[in-house]
PQR file of N, CA, C, O and H, with PARSE charges and radii, in Angstrom:
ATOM      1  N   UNK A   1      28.364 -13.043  -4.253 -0.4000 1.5000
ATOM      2  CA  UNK A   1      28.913 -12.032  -3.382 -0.0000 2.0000
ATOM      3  C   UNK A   1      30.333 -12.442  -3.040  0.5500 1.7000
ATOM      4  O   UNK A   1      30.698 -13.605  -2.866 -0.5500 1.4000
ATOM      5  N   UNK A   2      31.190 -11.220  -2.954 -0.4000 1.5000
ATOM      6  CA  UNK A   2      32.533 -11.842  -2.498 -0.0000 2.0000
ATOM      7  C   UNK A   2      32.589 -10.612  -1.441  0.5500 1.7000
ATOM      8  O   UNK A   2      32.105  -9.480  -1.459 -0.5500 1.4000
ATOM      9  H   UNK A   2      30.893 -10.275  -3.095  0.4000 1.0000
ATOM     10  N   UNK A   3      33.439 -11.369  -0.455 -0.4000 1.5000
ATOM     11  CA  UNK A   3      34.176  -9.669   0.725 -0.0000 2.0000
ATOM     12  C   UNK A   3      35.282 -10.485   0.854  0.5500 1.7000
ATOM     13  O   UNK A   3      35.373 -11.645   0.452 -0.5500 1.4000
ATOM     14  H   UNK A   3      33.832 -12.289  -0.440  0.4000 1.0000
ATOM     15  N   UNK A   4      36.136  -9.821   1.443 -0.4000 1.5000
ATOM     16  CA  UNK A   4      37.360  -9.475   1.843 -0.0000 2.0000
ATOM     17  C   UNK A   4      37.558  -9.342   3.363  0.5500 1.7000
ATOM     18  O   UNK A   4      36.954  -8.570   4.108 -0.5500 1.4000
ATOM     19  H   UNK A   4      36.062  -8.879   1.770  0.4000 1.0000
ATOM     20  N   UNK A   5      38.837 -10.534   3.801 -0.4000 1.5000
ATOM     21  CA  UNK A   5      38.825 -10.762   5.144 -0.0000 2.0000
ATOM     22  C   UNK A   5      40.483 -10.164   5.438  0.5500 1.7000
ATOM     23  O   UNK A   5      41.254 -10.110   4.481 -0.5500 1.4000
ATOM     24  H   UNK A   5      39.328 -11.161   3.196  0.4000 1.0000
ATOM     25  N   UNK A   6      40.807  -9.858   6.419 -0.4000 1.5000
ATOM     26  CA  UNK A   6      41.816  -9.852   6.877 -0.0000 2.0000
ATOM     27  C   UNK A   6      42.646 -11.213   7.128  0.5500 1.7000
ATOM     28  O   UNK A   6      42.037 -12.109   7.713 -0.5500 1.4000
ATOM     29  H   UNK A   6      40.181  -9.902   7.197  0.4000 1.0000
ATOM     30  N   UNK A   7      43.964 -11.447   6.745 -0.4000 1.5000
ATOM     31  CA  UNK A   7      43.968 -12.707   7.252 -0.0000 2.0000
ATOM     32  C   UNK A   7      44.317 -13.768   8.608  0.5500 1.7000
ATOM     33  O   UNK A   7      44.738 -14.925   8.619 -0.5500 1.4000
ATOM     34  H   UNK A   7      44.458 -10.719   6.270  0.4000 1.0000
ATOM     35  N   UNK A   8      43.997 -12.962   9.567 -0.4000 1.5000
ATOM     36  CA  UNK A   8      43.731 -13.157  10.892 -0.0000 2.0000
ATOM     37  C   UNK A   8      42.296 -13.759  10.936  0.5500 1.7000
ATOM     38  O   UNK A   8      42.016 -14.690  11.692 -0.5500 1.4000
ATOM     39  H   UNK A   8      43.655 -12.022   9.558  0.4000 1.0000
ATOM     40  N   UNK A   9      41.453 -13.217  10.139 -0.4000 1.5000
ATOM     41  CA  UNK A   9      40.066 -13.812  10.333 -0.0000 2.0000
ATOM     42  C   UNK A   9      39.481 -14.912   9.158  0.5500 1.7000
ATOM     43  O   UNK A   9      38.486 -15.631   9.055 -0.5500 1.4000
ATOM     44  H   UNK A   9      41.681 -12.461   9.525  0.4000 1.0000
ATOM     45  N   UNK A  10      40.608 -14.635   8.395 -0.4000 1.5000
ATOM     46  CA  UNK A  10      40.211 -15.809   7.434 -0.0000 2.0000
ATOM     47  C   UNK A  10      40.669 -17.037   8.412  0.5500 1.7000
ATOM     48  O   UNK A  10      40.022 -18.064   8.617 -0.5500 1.4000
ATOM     49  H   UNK A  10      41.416 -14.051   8.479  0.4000 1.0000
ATOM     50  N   UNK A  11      41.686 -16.756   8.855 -0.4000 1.5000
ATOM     51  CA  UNK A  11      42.555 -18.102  10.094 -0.0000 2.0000
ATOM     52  C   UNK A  11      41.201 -18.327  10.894  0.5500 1.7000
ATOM     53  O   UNK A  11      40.790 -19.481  10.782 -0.5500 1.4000
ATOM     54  H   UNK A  11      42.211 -15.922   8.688  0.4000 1.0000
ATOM     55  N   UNK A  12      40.559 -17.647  11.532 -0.4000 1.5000
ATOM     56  CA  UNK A  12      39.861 -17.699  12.602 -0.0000 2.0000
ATOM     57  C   UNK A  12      38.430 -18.431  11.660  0.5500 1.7000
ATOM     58  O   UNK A  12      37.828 -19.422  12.074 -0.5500 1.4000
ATOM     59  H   UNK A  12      40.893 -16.709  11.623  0.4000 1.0000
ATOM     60  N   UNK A  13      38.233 -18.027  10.935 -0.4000 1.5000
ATOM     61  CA  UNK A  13      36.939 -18.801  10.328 -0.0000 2.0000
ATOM     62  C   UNK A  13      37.286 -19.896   9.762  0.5500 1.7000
ATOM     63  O   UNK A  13      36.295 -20.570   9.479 -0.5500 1.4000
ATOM     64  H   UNK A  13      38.722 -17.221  10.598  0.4000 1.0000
ATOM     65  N   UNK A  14      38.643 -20.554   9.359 -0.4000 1.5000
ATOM     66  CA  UNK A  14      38.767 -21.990   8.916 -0.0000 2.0000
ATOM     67  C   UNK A  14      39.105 -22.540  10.335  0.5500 1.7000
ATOM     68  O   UNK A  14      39.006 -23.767  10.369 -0.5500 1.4000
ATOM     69  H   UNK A  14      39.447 -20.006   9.589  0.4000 1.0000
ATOM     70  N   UNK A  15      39.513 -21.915  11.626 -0.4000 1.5000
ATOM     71  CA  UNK A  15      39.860 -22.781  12.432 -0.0000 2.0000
ATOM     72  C   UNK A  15      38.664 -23.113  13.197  0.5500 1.7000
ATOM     73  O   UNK A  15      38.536 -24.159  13.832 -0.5500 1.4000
ATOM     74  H   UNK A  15      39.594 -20.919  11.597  0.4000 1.0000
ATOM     75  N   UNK A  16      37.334 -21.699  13.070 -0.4000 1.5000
ATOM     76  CA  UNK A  16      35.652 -22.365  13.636 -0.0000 2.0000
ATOM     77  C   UNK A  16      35.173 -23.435  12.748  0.5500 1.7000
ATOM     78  O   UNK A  16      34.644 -24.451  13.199 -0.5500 1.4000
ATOM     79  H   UNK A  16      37.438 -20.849  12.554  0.4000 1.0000
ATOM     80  N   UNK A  17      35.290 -23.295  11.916 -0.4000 1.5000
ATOM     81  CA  UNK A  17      34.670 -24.587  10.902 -0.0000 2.0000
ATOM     82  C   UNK A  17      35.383 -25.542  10.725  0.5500 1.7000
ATOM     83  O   UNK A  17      34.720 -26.457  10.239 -0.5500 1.4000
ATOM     84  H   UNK A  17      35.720 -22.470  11.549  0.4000 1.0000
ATOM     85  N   UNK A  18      36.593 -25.851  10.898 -0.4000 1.5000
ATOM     86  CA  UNK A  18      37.128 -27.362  11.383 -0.0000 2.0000
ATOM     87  C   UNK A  18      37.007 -27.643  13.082  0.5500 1.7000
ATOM     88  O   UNK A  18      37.636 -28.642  13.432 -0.5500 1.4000
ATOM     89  H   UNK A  18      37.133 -25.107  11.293  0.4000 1.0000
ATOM     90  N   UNK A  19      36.505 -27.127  13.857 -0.4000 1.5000
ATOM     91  CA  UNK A  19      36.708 -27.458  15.344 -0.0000 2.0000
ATOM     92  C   UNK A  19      35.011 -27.362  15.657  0.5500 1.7000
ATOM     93  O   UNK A  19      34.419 -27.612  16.707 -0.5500 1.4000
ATOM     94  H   UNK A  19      35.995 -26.316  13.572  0.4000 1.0000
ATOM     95  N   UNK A  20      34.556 -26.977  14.543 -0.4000 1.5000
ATOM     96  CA  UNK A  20      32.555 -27.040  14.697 -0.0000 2.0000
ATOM     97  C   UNK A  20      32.058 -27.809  13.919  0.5500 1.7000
ATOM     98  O   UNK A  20      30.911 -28.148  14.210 -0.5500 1.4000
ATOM     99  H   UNK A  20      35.038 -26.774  13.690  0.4000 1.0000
ATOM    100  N   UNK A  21      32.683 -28.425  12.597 -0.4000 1.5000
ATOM    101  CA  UNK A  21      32.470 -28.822  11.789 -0.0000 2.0000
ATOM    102  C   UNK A  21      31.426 -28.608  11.240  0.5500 1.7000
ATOM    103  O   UNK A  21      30.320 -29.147  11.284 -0.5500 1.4000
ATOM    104  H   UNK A  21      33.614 -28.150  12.361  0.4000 1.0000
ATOM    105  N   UNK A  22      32.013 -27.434  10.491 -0.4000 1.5000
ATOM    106  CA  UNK A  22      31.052 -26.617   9.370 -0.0000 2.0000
ATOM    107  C   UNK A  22      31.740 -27.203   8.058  0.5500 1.7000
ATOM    108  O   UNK A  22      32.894 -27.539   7.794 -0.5500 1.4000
ATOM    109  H   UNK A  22      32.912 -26.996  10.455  0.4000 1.0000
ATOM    110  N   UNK A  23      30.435 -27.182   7.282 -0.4000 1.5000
ATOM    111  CA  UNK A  23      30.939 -28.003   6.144 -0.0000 2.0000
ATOM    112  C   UNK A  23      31.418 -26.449   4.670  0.5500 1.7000
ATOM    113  O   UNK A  23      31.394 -26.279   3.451 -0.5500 1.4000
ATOM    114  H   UNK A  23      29.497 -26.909   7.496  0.4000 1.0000
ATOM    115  N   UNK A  24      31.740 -25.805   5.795 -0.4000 1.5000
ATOM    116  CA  UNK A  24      32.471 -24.617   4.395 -0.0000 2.0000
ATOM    117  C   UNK A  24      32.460 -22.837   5.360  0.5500 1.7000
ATOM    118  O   UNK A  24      31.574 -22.231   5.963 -0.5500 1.4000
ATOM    119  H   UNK A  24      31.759 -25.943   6.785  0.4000 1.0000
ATOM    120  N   UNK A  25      33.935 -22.534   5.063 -0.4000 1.5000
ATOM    121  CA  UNK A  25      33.921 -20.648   5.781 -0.0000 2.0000
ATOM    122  C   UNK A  25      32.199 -20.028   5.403  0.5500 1.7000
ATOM    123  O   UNK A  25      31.579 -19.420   6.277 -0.5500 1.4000
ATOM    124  H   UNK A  25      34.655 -23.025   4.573  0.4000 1.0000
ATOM    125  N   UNK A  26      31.555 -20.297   3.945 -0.4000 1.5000
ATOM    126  CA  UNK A  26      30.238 -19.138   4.377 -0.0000 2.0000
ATOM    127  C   UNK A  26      29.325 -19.671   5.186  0.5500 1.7000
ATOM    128  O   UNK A  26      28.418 -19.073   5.764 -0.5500 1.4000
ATOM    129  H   UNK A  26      32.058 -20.790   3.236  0.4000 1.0000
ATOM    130  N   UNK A  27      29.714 -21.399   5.233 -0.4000 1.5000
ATOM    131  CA  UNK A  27      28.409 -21.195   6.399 -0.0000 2.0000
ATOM    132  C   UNK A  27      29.054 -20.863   7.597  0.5500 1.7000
ATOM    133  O   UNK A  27      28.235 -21.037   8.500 -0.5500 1.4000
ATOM    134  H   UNK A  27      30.451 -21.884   4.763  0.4000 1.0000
ATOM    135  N   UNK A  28      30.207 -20.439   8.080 -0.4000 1.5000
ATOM    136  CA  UNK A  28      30.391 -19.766   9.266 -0.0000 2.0000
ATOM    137  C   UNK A  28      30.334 -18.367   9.065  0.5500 1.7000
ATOM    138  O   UNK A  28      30.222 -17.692  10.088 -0.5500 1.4000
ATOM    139  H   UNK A  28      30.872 -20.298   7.347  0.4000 1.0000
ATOM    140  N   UNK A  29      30.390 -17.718   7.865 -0.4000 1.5000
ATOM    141  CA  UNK A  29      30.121 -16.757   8.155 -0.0000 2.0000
ATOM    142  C   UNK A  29      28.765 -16.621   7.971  0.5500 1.7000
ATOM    143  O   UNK A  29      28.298 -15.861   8.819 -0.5500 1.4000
ATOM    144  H   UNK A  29      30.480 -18.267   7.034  0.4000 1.0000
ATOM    145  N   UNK A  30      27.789 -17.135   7.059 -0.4000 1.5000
ATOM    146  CA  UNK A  30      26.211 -17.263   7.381 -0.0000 2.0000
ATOM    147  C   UNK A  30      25.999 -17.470   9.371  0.5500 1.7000
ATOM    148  O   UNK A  30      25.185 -16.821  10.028 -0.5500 1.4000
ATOM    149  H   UNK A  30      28.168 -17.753   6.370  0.4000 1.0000
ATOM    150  N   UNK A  31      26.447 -17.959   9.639 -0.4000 1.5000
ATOM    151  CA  UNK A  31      25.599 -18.325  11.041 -0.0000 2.0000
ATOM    152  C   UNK A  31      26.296 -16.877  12.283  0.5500 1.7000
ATOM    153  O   UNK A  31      25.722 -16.626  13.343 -0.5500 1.4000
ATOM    154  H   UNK A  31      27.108 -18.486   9.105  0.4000 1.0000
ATOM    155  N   UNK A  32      27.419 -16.217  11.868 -0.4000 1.5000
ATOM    156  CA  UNK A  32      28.103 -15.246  12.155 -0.0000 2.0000
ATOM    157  C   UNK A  32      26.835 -14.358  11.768  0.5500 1.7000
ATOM    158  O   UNK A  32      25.932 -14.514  12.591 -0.5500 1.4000
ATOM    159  H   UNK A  32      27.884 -16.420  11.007  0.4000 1.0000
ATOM    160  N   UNK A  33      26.609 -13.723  11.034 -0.4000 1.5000
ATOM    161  CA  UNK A  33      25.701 -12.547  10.555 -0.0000 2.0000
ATOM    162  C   UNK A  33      24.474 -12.873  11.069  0.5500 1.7000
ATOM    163  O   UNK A  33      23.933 -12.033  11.789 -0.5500 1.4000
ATOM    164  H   UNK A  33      27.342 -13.596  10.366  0.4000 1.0000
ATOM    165  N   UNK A  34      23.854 -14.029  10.831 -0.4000 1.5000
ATOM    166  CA  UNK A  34      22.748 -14.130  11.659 -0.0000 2.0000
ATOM    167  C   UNK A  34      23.104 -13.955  13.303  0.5500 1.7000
ATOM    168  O   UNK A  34      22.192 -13.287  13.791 -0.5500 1.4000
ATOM    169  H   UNK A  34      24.293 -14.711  10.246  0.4000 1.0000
ATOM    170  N   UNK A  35      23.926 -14.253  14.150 -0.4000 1.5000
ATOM    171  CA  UNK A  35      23.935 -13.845  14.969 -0.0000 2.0000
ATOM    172  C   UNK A  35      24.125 -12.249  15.275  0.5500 1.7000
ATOM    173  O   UNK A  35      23.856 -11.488  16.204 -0.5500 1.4000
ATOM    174  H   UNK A  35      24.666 -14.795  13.753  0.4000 1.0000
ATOM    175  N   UNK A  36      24.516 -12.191  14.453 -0.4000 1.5000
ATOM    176  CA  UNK A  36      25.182 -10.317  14.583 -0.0000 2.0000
ATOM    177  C   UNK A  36      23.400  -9.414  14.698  0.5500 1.7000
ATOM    178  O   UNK A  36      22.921  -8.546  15.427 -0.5500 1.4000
ATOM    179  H   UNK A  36      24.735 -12.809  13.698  0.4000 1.0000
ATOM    180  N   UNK A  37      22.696 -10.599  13.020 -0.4000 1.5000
ATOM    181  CA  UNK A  37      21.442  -9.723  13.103 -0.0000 2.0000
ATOM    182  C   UNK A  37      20.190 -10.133  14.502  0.5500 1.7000
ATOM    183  O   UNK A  37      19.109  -9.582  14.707 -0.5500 1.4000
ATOM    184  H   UNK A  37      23.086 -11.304  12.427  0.4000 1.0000
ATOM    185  N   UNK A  38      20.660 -10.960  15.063 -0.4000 1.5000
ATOM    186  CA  UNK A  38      19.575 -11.101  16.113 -0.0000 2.0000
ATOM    187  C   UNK A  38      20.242 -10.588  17.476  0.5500 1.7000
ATOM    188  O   UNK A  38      19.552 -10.923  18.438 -0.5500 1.4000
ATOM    189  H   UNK A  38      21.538 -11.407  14.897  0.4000 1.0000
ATOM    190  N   UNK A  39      21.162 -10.012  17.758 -0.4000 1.5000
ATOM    191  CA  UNK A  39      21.852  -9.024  18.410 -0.0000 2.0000
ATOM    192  C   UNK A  39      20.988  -7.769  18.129  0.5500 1.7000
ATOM    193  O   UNK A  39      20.159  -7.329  18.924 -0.5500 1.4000
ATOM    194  H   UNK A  39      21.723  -9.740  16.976  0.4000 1.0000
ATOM    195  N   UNK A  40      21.253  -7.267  16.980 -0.4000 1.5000
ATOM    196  CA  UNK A  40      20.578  -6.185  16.336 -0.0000 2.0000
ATOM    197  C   UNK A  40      18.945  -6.074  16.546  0.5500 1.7000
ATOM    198  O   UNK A  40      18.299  -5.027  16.588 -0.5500 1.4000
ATOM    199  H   UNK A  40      21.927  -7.625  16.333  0.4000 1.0000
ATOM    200  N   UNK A  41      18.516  -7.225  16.650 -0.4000 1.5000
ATOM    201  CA  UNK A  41      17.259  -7.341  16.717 -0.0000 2.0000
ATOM    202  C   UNK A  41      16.824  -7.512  18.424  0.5500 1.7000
ATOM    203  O   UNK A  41      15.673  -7.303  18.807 -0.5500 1.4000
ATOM    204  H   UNK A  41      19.041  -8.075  16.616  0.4000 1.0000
ATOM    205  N   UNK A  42      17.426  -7.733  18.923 -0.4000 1.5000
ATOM    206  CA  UNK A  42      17.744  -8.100  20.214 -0.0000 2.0000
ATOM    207  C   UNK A  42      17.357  -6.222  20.773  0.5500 1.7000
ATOM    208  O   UNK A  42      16.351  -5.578  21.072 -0.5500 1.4000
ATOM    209  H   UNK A  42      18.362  -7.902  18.612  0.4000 1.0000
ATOM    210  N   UNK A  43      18.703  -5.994  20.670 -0.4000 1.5000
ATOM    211  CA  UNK A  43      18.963  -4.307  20.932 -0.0000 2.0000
ATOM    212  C   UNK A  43      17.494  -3.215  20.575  0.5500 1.7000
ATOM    213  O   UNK A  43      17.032  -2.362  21.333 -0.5500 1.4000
ATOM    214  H   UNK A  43      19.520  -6.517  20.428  0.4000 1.0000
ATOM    215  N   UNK A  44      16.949  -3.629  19.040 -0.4000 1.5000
ATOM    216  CA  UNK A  44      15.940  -3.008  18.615 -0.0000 2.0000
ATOM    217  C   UNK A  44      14.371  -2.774  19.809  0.5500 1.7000
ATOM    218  O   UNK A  44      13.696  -1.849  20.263 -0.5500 1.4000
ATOM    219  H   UNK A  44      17.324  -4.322  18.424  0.4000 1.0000
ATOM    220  N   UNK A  45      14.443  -4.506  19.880 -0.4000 1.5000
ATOM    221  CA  UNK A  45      13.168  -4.983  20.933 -0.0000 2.0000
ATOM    222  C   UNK A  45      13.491  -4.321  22.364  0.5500 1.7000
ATOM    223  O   UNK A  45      12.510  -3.897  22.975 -0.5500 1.4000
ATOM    224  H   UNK A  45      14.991  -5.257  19.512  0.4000 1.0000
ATOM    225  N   UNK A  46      14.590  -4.202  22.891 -0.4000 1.5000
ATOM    226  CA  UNK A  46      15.054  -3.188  23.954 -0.0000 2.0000
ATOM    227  C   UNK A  46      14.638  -2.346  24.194  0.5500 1.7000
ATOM    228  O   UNK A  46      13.855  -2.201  25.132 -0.5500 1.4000
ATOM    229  H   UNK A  46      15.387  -4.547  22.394  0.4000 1.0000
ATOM    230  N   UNK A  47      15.139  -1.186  23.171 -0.4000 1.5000
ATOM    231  CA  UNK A  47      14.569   0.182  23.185 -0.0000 2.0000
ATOM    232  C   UNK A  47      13.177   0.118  22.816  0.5500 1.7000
ATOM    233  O   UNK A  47      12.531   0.974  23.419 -0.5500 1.4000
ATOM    234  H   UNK A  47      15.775  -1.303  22.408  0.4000 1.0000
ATOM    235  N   UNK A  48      12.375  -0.707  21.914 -0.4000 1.5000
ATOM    236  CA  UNK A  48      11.285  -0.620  22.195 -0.0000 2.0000
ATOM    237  C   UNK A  48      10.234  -0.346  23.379  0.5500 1.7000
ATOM    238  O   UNK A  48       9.287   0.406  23.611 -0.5500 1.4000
ATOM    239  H   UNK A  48      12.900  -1.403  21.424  0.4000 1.0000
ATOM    240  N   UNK A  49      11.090  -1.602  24.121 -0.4000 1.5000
ATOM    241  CA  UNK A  49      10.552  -2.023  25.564 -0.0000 2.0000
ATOM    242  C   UNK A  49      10.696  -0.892  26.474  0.5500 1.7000
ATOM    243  O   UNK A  49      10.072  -0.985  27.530 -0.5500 1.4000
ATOM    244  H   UNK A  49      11.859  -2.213  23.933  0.4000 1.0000
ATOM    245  N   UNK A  50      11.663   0.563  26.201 -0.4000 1.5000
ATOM    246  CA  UNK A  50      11.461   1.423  26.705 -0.0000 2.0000
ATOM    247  C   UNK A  50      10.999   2.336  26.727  0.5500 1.7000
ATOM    248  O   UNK A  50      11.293   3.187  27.566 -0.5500 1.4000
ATOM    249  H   UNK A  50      12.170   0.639  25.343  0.4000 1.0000
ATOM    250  N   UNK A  51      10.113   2.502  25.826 -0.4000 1.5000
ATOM    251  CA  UNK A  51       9.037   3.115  25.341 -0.0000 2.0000
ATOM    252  C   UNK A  51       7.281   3.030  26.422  0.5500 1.7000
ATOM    253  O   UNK A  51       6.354   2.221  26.471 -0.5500 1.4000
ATOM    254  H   UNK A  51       9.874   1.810  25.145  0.4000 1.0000
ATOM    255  N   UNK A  52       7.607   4.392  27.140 -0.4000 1.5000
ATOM    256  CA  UNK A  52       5.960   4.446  27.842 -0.0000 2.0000
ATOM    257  C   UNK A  52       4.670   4.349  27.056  0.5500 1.7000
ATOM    258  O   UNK A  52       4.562   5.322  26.309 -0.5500 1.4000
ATOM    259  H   UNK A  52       8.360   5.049  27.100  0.4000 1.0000
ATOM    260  N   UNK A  53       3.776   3.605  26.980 -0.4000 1.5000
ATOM    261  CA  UNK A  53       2.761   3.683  26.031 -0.0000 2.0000
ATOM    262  C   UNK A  53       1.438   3.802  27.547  0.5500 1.7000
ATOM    263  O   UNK A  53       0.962   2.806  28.091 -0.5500 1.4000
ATOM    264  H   UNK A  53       3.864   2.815  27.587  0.4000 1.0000
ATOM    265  N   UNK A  54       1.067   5.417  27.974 -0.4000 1.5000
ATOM    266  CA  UNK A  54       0.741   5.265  29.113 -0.0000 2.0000
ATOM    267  C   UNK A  54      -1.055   5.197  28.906  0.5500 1.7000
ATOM    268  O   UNK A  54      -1.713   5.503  29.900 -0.5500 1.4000
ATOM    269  H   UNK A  54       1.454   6.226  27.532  0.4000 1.0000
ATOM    270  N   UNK A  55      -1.691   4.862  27.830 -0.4000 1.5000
ATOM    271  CA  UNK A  55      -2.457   4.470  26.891 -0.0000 2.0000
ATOM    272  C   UNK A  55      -2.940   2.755  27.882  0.5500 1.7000
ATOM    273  O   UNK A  55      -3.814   2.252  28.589 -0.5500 1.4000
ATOM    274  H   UNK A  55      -1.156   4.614  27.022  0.4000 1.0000
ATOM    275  N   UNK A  56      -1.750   2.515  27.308 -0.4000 1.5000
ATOM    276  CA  UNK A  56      -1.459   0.914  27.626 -0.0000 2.0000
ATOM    277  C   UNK A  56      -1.496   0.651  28.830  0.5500 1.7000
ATOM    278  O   UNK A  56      -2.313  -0.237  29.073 -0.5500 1.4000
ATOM    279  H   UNK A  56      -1.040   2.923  26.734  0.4000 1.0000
ATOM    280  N   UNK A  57      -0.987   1.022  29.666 -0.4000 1.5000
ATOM    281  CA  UNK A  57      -0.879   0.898  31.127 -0.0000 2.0000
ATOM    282  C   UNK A  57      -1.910   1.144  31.734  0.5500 1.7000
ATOM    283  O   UNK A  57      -2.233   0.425  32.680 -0.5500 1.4000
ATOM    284  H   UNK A  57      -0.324   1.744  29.468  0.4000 1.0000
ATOM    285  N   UNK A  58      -2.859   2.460  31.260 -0.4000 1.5000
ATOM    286  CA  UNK A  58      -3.959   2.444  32.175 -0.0000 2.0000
ATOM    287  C   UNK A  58      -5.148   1.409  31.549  0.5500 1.7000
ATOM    288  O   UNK A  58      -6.044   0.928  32.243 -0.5500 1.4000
ATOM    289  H   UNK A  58      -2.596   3.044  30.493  0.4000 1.0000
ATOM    290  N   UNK A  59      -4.984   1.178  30.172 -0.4000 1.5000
ATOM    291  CA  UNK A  59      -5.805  -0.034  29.664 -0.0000 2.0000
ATOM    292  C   UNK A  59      -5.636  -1.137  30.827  0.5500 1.7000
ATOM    293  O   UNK A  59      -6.637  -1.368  31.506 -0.5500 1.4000
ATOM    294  H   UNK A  59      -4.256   1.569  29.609  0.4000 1.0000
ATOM    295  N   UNK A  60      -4.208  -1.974  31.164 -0.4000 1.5000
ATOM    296  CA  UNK A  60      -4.104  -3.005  31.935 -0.0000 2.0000
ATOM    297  C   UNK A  60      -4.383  -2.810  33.289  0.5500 1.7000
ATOM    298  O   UNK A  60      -4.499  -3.642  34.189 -0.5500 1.4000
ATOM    299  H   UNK A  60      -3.395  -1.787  30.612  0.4000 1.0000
ATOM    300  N   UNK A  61      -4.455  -1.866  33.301 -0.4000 1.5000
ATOM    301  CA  UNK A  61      -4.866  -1.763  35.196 -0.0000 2.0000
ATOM    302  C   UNK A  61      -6.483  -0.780  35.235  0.5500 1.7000
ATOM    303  O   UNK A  61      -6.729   0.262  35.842 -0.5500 1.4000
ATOM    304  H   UNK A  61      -4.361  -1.191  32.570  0.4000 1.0000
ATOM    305  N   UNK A  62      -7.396  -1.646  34.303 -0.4000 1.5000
ATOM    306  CA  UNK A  62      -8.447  -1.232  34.263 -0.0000 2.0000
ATOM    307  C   UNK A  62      -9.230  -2.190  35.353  0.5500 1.7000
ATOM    308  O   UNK A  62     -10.406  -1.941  35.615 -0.5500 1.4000
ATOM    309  H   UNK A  62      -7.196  -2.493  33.810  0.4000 1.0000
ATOM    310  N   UNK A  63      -8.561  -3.268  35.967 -0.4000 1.5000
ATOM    311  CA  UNK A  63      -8.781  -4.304  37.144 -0.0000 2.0000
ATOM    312  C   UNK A  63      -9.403  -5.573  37.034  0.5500 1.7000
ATOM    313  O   UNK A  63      -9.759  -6.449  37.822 -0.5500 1.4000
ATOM    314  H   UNK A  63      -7.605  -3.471  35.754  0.4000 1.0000
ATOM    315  N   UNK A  64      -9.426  -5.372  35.645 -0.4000 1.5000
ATOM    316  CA  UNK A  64     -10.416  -6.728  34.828 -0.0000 2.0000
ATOM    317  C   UNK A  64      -9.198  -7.816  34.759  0.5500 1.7000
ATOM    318  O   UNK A  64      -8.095  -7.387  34.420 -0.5500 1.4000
ATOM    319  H   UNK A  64      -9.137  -4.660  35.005  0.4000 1.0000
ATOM    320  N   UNK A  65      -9.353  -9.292  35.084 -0.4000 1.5000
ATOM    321  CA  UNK A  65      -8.389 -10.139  35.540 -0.0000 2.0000
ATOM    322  C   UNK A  65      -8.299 -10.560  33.688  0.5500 1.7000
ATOM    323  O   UNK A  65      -8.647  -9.883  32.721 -0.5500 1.4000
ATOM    324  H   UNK A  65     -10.249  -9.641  35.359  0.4000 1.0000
ATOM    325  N   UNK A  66      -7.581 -12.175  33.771 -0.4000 1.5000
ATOM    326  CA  UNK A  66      -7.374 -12.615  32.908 -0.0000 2.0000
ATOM    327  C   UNK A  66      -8.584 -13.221  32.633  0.5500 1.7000
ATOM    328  O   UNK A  66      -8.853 -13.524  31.470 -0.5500 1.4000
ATOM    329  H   UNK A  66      -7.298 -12.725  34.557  0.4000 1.0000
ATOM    330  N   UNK A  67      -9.570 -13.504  33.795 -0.4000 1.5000
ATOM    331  CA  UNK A  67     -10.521 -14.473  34.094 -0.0000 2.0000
ATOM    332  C   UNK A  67     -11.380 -14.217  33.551  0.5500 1.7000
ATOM    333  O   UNK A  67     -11.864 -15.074  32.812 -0.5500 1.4000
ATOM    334  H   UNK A  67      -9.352 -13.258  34.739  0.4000 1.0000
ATOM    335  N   UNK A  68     -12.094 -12.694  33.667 -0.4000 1.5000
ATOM    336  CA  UNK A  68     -12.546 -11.722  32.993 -0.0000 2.0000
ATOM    337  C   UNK A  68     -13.136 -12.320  31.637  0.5500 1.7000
ATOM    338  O   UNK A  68     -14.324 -12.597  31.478 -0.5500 1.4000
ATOM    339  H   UNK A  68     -11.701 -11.998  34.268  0.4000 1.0000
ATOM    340  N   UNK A  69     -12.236 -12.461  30.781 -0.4000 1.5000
ATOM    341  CA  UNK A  69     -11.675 -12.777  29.363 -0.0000 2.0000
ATOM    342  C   UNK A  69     -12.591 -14.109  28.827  0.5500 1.7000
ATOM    343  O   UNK A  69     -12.378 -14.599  27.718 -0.5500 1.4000
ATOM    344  H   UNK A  69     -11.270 -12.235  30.910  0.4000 1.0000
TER
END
């Protein structure tokens, strides 16, 4: 794979990987994208979490403890 950086950010990714000591620009940009995708994944689990499942809710407040179990 090849991409194409601006060279403001090519500067900026040799100056994270000499001051982090990354042993090469893709693994800064490897650890860049993984962050980008657990952002993404982050955001996803969010809107999930806003999702009424009112199914669910009256399941958990059926009054049966953990103890129950």
């Amino acid at each position: 794979m090849s991409i194409s950086l601006s060279q403001s950010l090519v500067q900026f990714v040799e100056q994270y990987k000499l001051e982090h000591d990354y042993k090469s620009r893709s693994q800064v940009i490897e650890t860049a994208l993984q962050l980008l995708q657990t952002q993404e994944l982050e955001k996803a689990y969010a809107e999930a979490a806003k999702e009424v499942d009112l199914g669910w809710d009256i399941t958990i407040a059926d009054g049966l403890s953990d103890e129950t179990w």
